[in-house]
C-alpha positions as CSV (number, residue, x, y, z in Angstrom):
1,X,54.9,102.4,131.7
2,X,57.9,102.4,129.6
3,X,61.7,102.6,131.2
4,X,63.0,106.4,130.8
5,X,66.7,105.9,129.7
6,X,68.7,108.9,131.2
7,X,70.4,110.4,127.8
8,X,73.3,111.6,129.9
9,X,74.6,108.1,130.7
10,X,75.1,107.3,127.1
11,X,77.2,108.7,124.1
12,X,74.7,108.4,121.1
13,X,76.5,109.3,118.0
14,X,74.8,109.8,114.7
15,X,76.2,107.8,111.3
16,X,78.7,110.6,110.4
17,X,80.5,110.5,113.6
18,X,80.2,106.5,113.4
19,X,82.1,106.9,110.3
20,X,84.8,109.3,111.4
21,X,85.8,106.6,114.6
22,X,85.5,103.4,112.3
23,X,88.5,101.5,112.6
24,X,90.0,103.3,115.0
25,X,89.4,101.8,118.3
26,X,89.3,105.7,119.7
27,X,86.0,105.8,121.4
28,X,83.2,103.2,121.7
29,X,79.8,105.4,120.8
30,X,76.5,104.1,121.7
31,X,73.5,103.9,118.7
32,X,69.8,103.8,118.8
33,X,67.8,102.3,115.6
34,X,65.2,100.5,114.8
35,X,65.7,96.8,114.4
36,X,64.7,95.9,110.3
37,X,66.2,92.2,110.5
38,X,67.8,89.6,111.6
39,X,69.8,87.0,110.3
40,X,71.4,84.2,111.3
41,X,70.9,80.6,112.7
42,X,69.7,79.0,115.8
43,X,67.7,82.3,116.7
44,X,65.2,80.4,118.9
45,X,68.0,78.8,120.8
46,X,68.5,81.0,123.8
47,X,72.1,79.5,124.2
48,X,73.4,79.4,121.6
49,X,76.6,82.0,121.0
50,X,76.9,82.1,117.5
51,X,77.5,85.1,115.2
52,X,74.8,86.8,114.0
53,X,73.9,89.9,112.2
54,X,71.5,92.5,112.7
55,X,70.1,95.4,110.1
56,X,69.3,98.4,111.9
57,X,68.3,101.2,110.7
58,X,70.0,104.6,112.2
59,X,69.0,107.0,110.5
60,X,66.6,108.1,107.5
61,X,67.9,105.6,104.5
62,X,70.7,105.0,106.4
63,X,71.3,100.6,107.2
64,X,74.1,99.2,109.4
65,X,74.6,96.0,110.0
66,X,75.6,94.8,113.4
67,X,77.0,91.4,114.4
68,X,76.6,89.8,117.7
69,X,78.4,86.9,118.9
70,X,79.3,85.2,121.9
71,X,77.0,86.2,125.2
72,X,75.7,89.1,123.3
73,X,74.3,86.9,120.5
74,X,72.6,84.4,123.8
75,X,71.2,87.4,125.3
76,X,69.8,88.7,122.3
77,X,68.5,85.5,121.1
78,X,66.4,85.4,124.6
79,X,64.7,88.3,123.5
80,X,63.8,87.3,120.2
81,X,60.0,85.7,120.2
82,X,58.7,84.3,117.0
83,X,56.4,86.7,115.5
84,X,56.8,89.9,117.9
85,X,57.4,92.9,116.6
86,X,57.1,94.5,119.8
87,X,61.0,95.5,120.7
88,X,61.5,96.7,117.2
89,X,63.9,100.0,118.6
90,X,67.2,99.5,120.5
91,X,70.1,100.8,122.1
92,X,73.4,99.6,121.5
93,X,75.9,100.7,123.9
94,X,80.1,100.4,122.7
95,X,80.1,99.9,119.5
96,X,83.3,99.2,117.5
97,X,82.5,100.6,113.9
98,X,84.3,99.0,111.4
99,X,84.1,99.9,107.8
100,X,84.1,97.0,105.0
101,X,85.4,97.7,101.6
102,X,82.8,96.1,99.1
């Protein structure tokens, strides 16, 4: 049986209100999407802290990319099993959005 998350511990924001708080350090939103990447190096090292990033998909047509570093990045990385596409959804809980000019 699957965990139940309990919706009212968490402050799931859709793209447009991760837009409106990007780069202002006001709030810290939580995000589900589906995981459609990820890129980086030493992903089958479980210890290793090094940044990496993430596409994940929010919405319909709509990609972010989020990079992980430090013990986020080592506790991601022990999750990641070579050719498992099991744990494609996740929640991602205090995200600081940032907007990049490009």
């Amino acid at each position: 049986m699957a965990p139940v998350i309990k919706s009212d511990r968490f402050m799931v924001r859709r793209y447009d209100h991760l837009q409106v708080l990007a780069n202002t350090n006001l709030e810290l939103p939580d995000v589900v999407g589906e995981i459609r990447s990820v890129q980086g190096s030493d992903l089958s090292n479980e210890s290793a802290t090094t940044r990496f990033v993430v596409r994940f998909l929010i919405e319909p047509n709509v990609t972010v990319y989020l990079t992980l570093w430090d013990e986020a990045a080592s506790t991601f990385r022990g999750l990641l099993k070579p050719g498992d596409k099991s744990k494609a959804v996740m929640l991602v809980t205090t995200v600081n959005p940032k907007l990049f000019g490009g």
